[in-house]
C-alpha positions as CSV (number, residue, x, y, z in Angstrom):
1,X,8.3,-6.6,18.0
2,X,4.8,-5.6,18.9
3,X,2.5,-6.7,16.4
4,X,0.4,-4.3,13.8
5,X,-1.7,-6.2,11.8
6,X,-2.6,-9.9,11.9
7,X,-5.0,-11.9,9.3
8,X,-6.8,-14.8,10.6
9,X,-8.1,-17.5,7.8
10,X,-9.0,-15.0,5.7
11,X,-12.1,-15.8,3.2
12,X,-13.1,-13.4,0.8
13,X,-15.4,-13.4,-2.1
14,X,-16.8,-10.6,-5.4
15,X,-20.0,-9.0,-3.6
16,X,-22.9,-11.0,-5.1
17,X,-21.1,-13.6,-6.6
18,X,-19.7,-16.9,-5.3
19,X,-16.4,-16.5,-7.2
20,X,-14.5,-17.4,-3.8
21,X,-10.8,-15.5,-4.5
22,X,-9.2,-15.3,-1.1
23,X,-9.0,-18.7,0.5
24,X,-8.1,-19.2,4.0
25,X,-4.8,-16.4,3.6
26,X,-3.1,-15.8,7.0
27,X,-0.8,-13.3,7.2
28,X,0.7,-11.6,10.7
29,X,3.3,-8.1,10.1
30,X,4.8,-6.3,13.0
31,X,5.7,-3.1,13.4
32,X,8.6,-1.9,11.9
33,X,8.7,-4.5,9.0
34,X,8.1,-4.5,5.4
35,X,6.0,-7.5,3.6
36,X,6.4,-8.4,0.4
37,X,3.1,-10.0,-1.8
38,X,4.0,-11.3,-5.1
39,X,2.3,-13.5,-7.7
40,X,1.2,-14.7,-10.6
41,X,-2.1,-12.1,-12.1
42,X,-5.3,-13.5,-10.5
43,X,-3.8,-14.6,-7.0
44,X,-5.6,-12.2,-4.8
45,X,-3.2,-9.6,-4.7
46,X,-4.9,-6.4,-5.0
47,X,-8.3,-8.5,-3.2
48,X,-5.6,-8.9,-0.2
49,X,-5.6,-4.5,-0.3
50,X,-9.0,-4.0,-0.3
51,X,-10.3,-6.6,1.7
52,X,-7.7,-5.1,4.7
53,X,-9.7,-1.8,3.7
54,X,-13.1,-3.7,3.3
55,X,-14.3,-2.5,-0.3
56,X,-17.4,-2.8,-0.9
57,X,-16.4,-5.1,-4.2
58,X,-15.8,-7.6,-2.3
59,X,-17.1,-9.7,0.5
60,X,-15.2,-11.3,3.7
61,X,-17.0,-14.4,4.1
62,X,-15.2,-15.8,6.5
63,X,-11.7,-15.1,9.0
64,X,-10.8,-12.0,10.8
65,X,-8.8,-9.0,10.4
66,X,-7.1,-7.7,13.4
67,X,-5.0,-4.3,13.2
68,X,-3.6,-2.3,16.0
69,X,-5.4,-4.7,18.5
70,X,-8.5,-3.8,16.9
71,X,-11.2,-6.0,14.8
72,X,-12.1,-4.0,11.4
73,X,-14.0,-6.2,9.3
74,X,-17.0,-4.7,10.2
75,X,-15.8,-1.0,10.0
76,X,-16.1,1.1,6.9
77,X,-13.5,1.7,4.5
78,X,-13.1,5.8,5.7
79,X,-13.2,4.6,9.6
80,X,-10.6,1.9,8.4
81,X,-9.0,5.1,7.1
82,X,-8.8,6.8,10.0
83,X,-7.2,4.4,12.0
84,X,-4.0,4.5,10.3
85,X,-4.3,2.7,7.2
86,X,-3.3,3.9,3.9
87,X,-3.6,1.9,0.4
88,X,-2.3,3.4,-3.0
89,X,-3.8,2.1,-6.1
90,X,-2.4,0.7,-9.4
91,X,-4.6,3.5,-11.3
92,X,-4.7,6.1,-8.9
93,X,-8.0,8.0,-10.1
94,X,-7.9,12.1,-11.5
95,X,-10.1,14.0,-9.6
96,X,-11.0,17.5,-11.3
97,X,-11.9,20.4,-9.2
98,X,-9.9,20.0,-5.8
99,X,-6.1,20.9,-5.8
100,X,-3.1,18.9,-4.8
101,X,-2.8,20.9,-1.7
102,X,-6.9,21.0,-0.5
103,X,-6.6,17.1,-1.0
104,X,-3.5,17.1,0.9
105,X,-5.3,19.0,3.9
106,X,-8.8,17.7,4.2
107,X,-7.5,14.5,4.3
108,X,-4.8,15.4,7.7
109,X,-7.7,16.8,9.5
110,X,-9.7,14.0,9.5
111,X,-7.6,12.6,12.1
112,X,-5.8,15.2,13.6
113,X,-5.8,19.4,14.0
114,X,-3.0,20.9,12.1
115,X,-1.0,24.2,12.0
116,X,-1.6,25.5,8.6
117,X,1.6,27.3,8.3
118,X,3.5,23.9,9.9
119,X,2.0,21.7,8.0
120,X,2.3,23.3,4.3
121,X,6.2,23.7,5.2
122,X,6.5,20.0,5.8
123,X,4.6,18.9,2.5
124,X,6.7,21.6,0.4
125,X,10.0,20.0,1.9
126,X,8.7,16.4,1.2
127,X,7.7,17.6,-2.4
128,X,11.6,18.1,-2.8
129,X,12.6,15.1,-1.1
130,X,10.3,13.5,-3.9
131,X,11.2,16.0,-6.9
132,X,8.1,17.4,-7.1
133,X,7.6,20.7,-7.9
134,X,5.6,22.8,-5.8
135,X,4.1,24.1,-8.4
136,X,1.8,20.6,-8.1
137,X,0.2,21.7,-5.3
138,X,-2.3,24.3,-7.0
139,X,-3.1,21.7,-9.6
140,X,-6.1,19.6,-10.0
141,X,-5.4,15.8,-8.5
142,X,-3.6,13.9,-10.7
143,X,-5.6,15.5,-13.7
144,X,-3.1,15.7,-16.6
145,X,-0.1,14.1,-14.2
146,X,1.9,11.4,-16.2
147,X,2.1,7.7,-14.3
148,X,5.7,8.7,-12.5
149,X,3.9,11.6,-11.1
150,X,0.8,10.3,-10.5
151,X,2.7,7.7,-8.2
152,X,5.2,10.5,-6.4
153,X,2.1,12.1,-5.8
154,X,0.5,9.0,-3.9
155,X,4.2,8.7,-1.6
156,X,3.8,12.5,-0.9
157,X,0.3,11.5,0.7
158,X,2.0,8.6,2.6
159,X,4.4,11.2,3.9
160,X,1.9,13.7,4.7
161,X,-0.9,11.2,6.5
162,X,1.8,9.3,8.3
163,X,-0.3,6.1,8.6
164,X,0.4,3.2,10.6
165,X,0.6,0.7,7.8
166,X,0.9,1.3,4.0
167,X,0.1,-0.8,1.5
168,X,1.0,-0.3,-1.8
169,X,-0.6,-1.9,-4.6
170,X,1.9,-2.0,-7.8
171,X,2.9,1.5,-6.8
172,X,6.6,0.4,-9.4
173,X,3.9,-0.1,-12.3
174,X,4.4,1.3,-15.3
175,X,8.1,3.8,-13.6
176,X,11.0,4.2,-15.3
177,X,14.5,3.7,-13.0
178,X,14.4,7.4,-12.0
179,X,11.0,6.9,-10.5
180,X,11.5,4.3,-8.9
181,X,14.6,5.0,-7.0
182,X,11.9,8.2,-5.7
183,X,9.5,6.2,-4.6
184,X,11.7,3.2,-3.0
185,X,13.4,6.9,-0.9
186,X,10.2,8.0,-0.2
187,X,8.8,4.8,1.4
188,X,12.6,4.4,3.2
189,X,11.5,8.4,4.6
190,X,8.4,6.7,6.0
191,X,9.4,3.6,7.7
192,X,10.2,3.7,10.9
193,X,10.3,1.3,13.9
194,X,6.5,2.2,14.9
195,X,5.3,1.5,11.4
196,X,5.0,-0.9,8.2
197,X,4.6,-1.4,5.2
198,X,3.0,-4.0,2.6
199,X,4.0,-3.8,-0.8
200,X,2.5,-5.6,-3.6
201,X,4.6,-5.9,-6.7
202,X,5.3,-8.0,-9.8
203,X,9.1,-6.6,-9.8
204,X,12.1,-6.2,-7.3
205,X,13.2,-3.2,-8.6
206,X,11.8,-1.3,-6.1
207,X,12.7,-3.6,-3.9
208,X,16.7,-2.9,-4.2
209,X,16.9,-0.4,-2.0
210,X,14.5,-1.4,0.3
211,X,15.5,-3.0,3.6
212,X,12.9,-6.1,3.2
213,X,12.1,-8.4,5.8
214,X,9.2,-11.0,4.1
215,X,8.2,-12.0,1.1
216,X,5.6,-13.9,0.3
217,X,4.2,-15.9,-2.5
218,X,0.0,-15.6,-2.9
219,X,-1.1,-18.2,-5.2
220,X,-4.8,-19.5,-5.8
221,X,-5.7,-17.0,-2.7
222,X,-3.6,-18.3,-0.6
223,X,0.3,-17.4,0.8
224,X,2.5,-20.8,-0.2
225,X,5.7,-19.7,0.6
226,X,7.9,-17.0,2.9
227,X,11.1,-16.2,2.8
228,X,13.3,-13.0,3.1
229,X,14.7,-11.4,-0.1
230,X,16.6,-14.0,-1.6
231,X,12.8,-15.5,-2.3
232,X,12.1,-12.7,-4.5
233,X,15.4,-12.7,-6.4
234,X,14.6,-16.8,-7.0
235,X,11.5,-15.8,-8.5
236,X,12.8,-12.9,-11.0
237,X,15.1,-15.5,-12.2
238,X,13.4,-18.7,-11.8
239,X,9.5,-17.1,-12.3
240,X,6.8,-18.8,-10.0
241,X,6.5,-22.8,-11.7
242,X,9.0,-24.1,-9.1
243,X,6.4,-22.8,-6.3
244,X,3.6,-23.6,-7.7
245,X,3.7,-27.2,-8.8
């Protein structure tokens, strides 16, 4: 498998602060695969996401981030963007004044020219795949959309930018089984042999119809433990003391 995106003693701090929360992480996903990242709250979870997108929050002090063959730590977070990298949030933000569908379009041309009439045909027919009604599209981003929708809404942009890698930050957070089972088809509609995903999650319930090939265990900012699904079942029953001792 070629690979996608390989960490490299990864250091990471909070901008300004020497609150060190990443610790020397190395992590290496090939195309193709899904990661899972689990752990206890305060690991360095979420820092993990947005140090691979290089938020300004936080600070890499140390380590390198390789992806597609390519250093990034130096890039910013849009060019990181543009190079095939996607990231959903935990909260994804309401953003009044531009539609479902403008979002949906300036964000496709900043990597590639579309056909207009194409290109709206192919988000109406993922909308369905996701039951969403199209309707969405001439609404405001996520203003007024409960948490199931605001989190369809965020796989319907994974569909539509076709990154290279997604990572998805708690995207199960706060869905009911319904929603779930959406989002879990929606991310199998993405994956594909030239792609992978990262998901970060407190739950495997959106695991359980996922075809998972890692998971890992972050603790204390750094990954302890890998294993294949069977590691994430242990800790649903078990919980993360046995790993952690």
């Amino acid at each position: 498998m070629s690979k996608l995106l390989e960490i490299k003693n990864l250091n990471t701090c909070v901008k300004d602060s020497n609150k060190k929360i990443l610790k020397g992480l190395d992590l290496n996903v090939n195309k193709g695969e899904i990661h899972v990242i689990m752990g206890p709250n305060g690991s360095g979870k979420s820092t993990l996401a947005n140090s691979i997108l290089n938020n300004s929050k936080y600070e890499i002090t140390d380590g390198e981030i390789i992806f597609d063959g390519e250093k990034i730590n130096d890039l910013s977070t849009d060019k990181i963007a543009q190079k095939g990298i996607f990231m959903s949030f935990q909260t994804p933000e309401e953003i009044p004044g531009i539609s479902v569908a403008h979002f949906l379009k300036t964000a496709k041309t900043q990597t590639e020219s579309i056909n207009l009439f194409s290109f709206s045909k192919k988000v109406e027919e993922n909308m369905k795949k996701l039951d969403i009604d199209t309707n969405y599209l001439n609404r405001d981003l996520n203003v007024g959309f409960s948490g199931g929708e605001k989190k369809k809404c965020e796989i319907l942009q994974l569909l539509t930018l076709d990154p290279k890698l997604a990572i998805l930050d708690e995207t199960d957070s706060g869905l009911d089984v319904d929603a779930i089972k959406i989002v879990s088809k929606g991310i199998n509609l993405f994956k594909n042999a030239d792609n992978a995903v990262i998901i970060i999650t407190h739950s495997t319930r959106i695991l359980k119809n996922l075809d998972v090939d890692y998971v890992h265990i972050l603790y204390n900012g750094k990954i302890i433990k890998t294993g294949d699904i069977t590691l994430a079942n242990e800790i649903e029953d078990k919980g993360y003391t046995p790993f952690i001792k």
